[in-house]
Jmol script that loads the backbone (N, CA, C; Angstrom):
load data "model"
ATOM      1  N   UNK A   1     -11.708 131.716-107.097  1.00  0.00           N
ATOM      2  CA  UNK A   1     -10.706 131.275-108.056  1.00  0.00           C
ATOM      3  C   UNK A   1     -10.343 132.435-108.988  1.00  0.00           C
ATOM      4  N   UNK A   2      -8.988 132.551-109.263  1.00  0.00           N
ATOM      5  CA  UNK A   2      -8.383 133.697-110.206  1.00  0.00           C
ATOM      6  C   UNK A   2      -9.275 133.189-111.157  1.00  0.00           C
ATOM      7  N   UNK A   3      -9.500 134.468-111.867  1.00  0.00           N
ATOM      8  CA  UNK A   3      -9.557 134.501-113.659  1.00  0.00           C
ATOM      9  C   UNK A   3      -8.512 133.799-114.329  1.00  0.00           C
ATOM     10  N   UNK A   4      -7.243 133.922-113.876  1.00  0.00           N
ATOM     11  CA  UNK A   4      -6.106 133.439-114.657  1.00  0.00           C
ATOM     12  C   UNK A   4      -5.553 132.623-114.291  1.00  0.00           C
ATOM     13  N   UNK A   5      -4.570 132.035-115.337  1.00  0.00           N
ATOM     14  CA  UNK A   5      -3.935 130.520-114.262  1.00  0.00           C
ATOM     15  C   UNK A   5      -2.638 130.682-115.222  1.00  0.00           C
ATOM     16  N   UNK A   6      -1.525 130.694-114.203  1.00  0.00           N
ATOM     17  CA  UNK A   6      -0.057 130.607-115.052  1.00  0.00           C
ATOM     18  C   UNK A   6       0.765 129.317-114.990  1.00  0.00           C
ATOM     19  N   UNK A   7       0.956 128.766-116.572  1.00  0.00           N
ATOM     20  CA  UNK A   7       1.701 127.453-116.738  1.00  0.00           C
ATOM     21  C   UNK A   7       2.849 127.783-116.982  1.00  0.00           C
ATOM     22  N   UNK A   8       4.106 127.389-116.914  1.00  0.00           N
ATOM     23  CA  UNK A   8       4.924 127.160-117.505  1.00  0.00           C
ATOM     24  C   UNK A   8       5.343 126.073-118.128  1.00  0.00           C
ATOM     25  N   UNK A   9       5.873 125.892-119.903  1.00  0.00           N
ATOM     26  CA  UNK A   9       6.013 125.596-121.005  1.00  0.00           C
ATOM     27  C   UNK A   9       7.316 124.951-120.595  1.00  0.00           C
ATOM     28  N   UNK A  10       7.819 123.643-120.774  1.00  0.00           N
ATOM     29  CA  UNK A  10       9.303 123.554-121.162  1.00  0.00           C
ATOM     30  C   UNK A  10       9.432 122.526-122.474  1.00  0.00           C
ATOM     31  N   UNK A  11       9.884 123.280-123.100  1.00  0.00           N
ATOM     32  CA  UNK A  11      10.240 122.622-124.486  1.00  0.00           C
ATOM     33  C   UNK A  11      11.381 121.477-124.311  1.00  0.00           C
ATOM     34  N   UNK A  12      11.220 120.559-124.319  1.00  0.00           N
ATOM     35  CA  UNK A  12      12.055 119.682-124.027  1.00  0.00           C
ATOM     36  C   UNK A  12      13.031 118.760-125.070  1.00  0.00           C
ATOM     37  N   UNK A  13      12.466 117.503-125.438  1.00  0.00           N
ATOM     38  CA  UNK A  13      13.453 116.635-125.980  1.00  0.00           C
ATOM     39  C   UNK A  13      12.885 116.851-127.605  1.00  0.00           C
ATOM     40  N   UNK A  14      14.045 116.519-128.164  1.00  0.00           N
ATOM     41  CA  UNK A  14      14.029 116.428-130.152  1.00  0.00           C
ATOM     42  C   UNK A  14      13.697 117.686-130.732  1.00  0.00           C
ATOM     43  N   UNK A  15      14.112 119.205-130.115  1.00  0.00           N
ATOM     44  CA  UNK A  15      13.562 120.287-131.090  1.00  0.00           C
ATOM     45  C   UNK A  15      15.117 120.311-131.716  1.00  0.00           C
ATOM     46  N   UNK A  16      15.340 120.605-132.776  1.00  0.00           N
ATOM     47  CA  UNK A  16      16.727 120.453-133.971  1.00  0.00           C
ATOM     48  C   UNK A  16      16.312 121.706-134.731  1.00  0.00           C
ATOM     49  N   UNK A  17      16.620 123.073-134.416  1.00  0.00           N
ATOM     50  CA  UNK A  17      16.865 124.596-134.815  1.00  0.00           C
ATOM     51  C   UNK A  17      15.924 124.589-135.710  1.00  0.00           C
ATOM     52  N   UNK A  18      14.809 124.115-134.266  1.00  0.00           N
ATOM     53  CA  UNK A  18      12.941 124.596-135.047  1.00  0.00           C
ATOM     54  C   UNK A  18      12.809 126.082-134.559  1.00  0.00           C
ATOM     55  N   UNK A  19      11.599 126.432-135.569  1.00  0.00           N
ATOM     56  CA  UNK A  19      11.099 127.711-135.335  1.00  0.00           C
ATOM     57  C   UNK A  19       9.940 126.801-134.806  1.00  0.00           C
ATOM     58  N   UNK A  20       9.266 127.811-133.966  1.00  0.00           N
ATOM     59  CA  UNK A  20       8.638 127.219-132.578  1.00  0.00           C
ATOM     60  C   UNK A  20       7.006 128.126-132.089  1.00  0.00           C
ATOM     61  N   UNK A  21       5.776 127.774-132.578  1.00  0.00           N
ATOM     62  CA  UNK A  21       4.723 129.143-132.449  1.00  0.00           C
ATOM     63  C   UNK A  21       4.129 128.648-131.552  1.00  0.00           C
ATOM     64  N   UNK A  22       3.832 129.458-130.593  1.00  0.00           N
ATOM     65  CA  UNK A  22       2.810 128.706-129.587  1.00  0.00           C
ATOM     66  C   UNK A  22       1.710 130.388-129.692  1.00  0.00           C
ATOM     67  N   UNK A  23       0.790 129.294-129.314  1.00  0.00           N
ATOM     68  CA  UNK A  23      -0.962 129.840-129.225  1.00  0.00           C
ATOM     69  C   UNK A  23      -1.766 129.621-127.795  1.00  0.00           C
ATOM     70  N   UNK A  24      -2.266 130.533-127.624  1.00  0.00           N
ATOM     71  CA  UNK A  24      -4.078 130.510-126.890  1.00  0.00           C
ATOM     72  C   UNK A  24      -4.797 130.499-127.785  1.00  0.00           C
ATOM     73  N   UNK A  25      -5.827 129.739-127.968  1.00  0.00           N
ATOM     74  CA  UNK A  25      -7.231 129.798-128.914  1.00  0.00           C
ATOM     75  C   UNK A  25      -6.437 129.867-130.339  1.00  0.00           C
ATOM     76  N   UNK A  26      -6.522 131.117-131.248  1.00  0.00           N
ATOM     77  CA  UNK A  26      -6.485 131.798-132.008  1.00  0.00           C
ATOM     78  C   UNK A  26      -5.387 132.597-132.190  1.00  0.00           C
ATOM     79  N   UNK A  27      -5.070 132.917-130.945  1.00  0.00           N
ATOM     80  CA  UNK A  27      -3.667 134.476-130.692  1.00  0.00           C
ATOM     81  C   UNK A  27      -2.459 133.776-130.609  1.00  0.00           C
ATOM     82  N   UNK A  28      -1.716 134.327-131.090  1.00  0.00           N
ATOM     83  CA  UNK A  28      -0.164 134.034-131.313  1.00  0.00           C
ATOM     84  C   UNK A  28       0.718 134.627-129.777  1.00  0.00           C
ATOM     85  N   UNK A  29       1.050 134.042-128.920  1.00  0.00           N
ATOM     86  CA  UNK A  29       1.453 134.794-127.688  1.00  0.00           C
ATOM     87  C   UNK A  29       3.120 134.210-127.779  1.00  0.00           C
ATOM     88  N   UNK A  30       3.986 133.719-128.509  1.00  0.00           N
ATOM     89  CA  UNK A  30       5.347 133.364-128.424  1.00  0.00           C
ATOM     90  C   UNK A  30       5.321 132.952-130.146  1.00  0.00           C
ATOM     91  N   UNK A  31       6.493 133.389-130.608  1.00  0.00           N
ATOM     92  CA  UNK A  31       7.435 133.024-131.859  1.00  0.00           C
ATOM     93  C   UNK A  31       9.014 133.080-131.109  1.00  0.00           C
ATOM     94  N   UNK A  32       8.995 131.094-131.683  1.00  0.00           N
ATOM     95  CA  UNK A  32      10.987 131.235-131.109  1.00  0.00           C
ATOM     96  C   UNK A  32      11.360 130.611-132.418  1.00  0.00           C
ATOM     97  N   UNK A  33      12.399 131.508-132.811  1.00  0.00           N
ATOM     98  CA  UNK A  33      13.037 130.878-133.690  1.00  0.00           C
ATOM     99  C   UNK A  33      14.240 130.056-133.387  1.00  0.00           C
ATOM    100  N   UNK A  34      15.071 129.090-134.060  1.00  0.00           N
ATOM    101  CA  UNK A  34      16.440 127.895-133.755  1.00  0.00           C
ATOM    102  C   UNK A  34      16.386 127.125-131.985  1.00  0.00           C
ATOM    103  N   UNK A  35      14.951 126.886-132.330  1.00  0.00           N
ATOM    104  CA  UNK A  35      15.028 126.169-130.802  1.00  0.00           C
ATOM    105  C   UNK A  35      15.365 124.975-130.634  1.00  0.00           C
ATOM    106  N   UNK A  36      16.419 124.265-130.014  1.00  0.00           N
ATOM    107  CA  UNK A  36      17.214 123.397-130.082  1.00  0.00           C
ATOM    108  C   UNK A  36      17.632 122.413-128.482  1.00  0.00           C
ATOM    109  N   UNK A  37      17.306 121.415-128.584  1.00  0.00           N
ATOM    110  CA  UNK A  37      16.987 120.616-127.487  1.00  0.00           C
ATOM    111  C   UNK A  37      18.898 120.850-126.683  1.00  0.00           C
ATOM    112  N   UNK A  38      19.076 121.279-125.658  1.00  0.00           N
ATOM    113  CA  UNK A  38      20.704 121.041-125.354  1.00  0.00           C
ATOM    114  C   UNK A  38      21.063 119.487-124.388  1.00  0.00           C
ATOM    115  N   UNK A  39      21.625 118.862-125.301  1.00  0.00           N
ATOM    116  CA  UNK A  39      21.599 117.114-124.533  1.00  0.00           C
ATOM    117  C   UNK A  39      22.036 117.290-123.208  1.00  0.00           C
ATOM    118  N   UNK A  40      22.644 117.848-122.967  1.00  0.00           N
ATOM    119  CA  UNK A  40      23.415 117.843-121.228  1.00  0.00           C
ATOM    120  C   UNK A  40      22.202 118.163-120.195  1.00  0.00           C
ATOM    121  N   UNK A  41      20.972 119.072-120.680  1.00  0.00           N
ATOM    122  CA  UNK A  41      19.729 118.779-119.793  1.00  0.00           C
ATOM    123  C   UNK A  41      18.566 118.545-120.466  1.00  0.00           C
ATOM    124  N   UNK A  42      18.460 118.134-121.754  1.00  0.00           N
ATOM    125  CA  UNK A  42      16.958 117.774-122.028  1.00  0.00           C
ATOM    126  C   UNK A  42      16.007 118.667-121.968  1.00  0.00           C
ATOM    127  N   UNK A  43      16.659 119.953-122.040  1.00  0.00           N
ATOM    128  CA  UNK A  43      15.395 121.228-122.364  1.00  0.00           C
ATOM    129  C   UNK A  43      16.001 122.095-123.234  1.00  0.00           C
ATOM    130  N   UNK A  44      15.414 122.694-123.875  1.00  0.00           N
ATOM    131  CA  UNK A  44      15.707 123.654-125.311  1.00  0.00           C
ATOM    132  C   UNK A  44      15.206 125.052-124.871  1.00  0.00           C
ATOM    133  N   UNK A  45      14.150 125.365-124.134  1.00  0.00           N
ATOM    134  CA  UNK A  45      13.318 126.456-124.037  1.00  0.00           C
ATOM    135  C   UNK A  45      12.394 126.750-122.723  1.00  0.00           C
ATOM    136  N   UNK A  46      12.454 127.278-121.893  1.00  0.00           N
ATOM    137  CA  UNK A  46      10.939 127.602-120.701  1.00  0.00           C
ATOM    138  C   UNK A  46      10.503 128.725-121.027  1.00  0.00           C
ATOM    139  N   UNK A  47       9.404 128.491-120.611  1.00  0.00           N
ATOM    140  CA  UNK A  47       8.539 130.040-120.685  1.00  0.00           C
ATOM    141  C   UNK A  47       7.385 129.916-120.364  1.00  0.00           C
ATOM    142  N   UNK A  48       6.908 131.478-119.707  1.00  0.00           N
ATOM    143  CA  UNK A  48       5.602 131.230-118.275  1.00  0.00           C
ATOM    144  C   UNK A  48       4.583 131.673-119.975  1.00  0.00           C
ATOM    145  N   UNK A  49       3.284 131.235-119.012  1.00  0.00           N
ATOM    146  CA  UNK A  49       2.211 132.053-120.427  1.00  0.00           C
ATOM    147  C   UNK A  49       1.099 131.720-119.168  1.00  0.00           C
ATOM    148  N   UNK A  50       0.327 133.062-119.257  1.00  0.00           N
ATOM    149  CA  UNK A  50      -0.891 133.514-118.276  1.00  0.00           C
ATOM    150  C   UNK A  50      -1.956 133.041-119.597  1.00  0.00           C
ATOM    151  N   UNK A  51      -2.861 131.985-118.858  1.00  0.00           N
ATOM    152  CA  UNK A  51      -4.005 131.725-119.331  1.00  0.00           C
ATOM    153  C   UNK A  51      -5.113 132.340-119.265  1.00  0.00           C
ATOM    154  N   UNK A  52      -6.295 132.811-119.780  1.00  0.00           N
ATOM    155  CA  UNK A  52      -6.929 133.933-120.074  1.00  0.00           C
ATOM    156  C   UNK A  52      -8.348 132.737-119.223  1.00  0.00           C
ATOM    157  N   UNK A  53      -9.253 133.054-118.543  1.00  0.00           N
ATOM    158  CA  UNK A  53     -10.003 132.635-118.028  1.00  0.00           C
ATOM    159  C   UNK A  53     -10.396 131.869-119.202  1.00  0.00           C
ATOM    160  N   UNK A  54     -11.226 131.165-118.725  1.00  0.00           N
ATOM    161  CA  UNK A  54     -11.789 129.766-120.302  1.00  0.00           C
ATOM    162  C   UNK A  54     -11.394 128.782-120.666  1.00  0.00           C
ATOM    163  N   UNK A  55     -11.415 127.792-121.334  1.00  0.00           N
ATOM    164  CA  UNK A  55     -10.708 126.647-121.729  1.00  0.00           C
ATOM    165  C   UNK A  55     -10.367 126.542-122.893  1.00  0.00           C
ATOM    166  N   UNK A  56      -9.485 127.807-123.665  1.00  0.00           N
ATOM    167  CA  UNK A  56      -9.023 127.592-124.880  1.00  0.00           C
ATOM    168  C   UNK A  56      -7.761 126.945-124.959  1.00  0.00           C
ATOM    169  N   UNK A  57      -7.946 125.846-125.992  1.00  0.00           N
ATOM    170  CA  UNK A  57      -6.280 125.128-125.310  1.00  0.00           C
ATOM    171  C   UNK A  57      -5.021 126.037-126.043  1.00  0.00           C
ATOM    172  N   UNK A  58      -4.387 125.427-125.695  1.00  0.00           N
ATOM    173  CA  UNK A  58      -2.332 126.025-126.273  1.00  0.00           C
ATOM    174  C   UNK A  58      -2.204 124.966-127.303  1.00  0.00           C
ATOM    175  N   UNK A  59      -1.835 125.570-128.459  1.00  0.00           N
ATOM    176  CA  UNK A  59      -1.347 125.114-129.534  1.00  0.00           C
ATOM    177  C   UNK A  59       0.226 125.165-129.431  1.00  0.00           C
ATOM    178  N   UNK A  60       0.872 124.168-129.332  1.00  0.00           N
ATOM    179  CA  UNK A  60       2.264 124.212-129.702  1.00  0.00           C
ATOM    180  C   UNK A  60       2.907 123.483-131.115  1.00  0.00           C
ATOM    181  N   UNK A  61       3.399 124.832-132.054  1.00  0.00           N
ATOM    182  CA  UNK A  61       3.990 124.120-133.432  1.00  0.00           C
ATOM    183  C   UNK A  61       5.131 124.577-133.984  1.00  0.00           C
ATOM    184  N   UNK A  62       5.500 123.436-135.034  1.00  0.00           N
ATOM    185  CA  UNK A  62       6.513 123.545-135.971  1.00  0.00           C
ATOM    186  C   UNK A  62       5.985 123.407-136.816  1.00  0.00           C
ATOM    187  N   UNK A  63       5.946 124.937-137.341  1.00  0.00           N
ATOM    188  CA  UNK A  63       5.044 125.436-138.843  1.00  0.00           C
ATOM    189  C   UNK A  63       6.263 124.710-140.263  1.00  0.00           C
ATOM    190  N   UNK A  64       7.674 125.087-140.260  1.00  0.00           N
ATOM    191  CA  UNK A  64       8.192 124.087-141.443  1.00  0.00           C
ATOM    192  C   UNK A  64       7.780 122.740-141.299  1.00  0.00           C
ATOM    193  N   UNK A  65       8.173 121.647-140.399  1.00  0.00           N
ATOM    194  CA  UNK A  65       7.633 120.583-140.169  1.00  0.00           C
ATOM    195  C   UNK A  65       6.319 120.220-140.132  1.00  0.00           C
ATOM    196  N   UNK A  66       5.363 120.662-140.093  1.00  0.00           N
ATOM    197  CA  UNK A  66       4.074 120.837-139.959  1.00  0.00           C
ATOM    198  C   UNK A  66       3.561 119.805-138.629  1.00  0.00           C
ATOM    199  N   UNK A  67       3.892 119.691-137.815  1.00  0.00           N
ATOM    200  CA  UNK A  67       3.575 119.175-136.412  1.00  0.00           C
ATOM    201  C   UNK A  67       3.348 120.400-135.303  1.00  0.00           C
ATOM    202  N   UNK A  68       2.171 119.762-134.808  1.00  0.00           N
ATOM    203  CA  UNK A  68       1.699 120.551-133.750  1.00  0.00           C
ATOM    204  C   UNK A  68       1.048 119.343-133.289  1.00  0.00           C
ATOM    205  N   UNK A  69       0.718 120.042-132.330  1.00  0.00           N
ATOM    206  CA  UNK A  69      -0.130 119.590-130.939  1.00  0.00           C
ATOM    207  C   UNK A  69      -1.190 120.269-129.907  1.00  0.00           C
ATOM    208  N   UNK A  70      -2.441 120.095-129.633  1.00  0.00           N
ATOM    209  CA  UNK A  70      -3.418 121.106-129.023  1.00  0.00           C
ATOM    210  C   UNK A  70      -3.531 120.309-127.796  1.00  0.00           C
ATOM    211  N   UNK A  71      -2.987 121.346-126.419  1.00  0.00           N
ATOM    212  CA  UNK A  71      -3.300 120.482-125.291  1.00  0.00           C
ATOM    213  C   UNK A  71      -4.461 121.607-124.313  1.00  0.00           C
ATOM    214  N   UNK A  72      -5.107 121.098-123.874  1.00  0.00           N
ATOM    215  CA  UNK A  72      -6.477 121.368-123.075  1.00  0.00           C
ATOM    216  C   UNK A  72      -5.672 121.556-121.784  1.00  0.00           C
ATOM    217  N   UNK A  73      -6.026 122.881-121.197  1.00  0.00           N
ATOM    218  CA  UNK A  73      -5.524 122.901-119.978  1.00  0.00           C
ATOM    219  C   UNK A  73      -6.226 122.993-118.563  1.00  0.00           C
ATOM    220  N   UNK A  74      -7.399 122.567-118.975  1.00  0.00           N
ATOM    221  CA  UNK A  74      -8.141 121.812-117.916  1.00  0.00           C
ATOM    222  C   UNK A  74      -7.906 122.387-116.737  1.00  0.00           C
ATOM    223  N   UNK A  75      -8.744 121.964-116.068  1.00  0.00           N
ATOM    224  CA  UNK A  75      -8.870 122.198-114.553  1.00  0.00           C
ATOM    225  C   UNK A  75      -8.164 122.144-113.316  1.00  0.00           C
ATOM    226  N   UNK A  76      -7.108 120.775-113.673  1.00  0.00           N
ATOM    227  CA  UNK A  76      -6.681 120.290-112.469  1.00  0.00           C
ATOM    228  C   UNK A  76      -4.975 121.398-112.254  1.00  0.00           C
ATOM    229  N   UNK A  77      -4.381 120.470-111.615  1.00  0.00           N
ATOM    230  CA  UNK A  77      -3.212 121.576-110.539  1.00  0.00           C
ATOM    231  C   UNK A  77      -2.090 121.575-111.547  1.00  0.00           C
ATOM    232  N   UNK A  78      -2.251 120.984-112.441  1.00  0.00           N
ATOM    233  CA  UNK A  78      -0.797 120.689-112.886  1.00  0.00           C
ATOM    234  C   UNK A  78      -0.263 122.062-113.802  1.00  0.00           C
ATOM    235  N   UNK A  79       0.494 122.658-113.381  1.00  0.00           N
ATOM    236  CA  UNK A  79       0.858 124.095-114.232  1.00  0.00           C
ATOM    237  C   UNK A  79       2.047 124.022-114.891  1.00  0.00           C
ATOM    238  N   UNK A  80       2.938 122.403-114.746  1.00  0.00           N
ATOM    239  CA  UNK A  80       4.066 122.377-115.835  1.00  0.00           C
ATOM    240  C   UNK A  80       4.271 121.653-116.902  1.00  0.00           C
ATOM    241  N   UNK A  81       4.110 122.405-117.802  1.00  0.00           N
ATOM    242  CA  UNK A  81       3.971 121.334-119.064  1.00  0.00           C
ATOM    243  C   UNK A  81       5.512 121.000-119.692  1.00  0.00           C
ATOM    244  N   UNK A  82       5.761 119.936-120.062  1.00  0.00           N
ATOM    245  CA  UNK A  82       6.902 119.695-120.985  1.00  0.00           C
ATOM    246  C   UNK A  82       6.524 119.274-122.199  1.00  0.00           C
ATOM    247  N   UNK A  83       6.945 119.767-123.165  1.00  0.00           N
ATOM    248  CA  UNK A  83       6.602 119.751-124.625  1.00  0.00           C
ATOM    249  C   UNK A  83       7.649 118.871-125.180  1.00  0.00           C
ATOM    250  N   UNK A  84       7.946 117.726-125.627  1.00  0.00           N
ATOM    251  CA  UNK A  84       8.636 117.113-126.923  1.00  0.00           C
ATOM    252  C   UNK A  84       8.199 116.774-127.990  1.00  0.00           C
ATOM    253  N   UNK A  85       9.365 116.544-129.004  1.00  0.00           N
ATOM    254  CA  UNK A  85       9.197 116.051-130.413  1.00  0.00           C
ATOM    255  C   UNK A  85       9.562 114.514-130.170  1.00  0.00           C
ATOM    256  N   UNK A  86       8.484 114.039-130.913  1.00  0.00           N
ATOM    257  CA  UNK A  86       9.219 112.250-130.931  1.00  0.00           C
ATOM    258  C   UNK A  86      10.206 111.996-131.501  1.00  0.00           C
ATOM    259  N   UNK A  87      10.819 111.292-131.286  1.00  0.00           N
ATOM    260  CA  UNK A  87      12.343 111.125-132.316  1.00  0.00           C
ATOM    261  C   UNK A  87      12.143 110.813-133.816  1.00  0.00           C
ATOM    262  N   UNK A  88      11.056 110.342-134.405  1.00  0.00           N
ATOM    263  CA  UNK A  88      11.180 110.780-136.309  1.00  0.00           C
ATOM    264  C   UNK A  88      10.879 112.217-136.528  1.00  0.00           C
ATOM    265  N   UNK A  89      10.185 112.836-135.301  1.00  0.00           N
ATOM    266  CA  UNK A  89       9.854 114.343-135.601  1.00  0.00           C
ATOM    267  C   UNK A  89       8.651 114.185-136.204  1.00  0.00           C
ATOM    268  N   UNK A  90       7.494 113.813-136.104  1.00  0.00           N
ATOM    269  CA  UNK A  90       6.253 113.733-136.943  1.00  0.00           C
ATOM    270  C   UNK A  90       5.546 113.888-135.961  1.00  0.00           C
ATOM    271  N   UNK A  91       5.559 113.979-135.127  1.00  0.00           N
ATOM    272  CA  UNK A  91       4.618 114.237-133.137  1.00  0.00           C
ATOM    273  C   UNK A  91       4.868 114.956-132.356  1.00  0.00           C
ATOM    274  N   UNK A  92       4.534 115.445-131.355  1.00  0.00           N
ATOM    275  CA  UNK A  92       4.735 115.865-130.023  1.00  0.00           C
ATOM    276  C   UNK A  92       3.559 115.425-129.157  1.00  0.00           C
ATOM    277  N   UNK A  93       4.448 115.482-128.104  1.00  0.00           N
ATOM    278  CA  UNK A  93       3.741 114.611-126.651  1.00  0.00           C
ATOM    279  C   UNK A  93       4.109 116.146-126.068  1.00  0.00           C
ATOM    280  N   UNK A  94       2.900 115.493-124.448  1.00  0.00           N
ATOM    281  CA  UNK A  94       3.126 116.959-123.352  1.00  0.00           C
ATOM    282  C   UNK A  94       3.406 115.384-122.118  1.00  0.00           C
ATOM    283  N   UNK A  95       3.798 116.452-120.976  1.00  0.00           N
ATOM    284  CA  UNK A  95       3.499 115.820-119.718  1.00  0.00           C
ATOM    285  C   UNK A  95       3.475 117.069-118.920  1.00  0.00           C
ATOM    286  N   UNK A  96       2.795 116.547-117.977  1.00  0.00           N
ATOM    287  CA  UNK A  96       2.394 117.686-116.911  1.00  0.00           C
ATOM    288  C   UNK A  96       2.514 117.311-115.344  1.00  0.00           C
ATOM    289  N   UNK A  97       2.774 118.395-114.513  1.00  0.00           N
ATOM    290  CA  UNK A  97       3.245 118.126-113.408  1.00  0.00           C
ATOM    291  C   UNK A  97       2.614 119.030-112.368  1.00  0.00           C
ATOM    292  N   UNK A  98       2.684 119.214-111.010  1.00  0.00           N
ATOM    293  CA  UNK A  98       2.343 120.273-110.160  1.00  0.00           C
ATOM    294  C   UNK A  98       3.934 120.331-109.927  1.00  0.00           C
ATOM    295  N   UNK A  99       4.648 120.092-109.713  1.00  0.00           N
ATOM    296  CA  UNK A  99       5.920 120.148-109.648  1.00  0.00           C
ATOM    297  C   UNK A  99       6.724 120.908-110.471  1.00  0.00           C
ATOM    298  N   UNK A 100       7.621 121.816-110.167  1.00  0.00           N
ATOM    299  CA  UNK A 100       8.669 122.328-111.240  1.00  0.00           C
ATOM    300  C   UNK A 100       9.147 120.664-111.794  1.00  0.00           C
ATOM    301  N   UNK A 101      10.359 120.971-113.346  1.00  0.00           N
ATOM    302  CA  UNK A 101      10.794 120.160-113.699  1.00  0.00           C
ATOM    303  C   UNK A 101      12.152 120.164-113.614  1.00  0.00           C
ATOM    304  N   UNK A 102      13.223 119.187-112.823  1.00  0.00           N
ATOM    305  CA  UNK A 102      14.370 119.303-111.989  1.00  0.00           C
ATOM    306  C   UNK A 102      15.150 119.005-113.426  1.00  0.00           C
ATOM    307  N   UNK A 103      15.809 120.228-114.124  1.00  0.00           N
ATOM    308  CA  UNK A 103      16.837 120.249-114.632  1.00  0.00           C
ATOM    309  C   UNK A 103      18.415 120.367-114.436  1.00  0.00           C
ATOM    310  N   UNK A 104      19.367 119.181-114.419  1.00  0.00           N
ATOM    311  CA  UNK A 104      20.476 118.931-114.187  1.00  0.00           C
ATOM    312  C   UNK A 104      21.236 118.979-115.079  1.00  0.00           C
TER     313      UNK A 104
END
end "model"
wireframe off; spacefill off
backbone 0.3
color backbone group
């Protein structure tokens, strides 16, 4: 088994021209600033991020809003995560897939 394992991130539904930090462990590996959900496909943002052997999870946040979310990226196959904001904006949910995510 690799040392490394590559997910890709899709920022999906309710981001409204958030600034956007995502983490491994401790380390800061992405700053997006005005990230913004586009209604015609329900994604705002993708992006790959190489996981460092170990089980430190990914922090995904909105430092003005103060919502985040720590997801464990575990063992199993699934390498696509979709990231949303709930619609009051006080949460985020993930879902995960082995599958790309079919944007139309």
């Amino acid at each position: 088994m690799s040392e490394f394992r590559k997910i890709t991130i899709a920022l999906e539904q309710g981001f409204k021209d958030d600034s956007v930090r995502i983490s491994i462990g401790d380390r800061l590996v992405h700053w997006l600033d005005h990230v913004k959900t586009r209604a015609k496909i329900g994604v705002a943002h993708t992006l790959e991020l190489t996981l460092p052997a170990g089980n430190d999870p990914v922090q995904v946040e909105l430092p003005s809003k103060d919502v985040r979310i720590s997801i464990e990226p575990g063992m199993g196959e699934a390498c696509y995560w979709g990231v949303s904001v709930s619609p009051n904006g006080k949460a985020m949910y993930v879902k995960r897939s082995v599958e790309p995510f079919a944007y139309v």
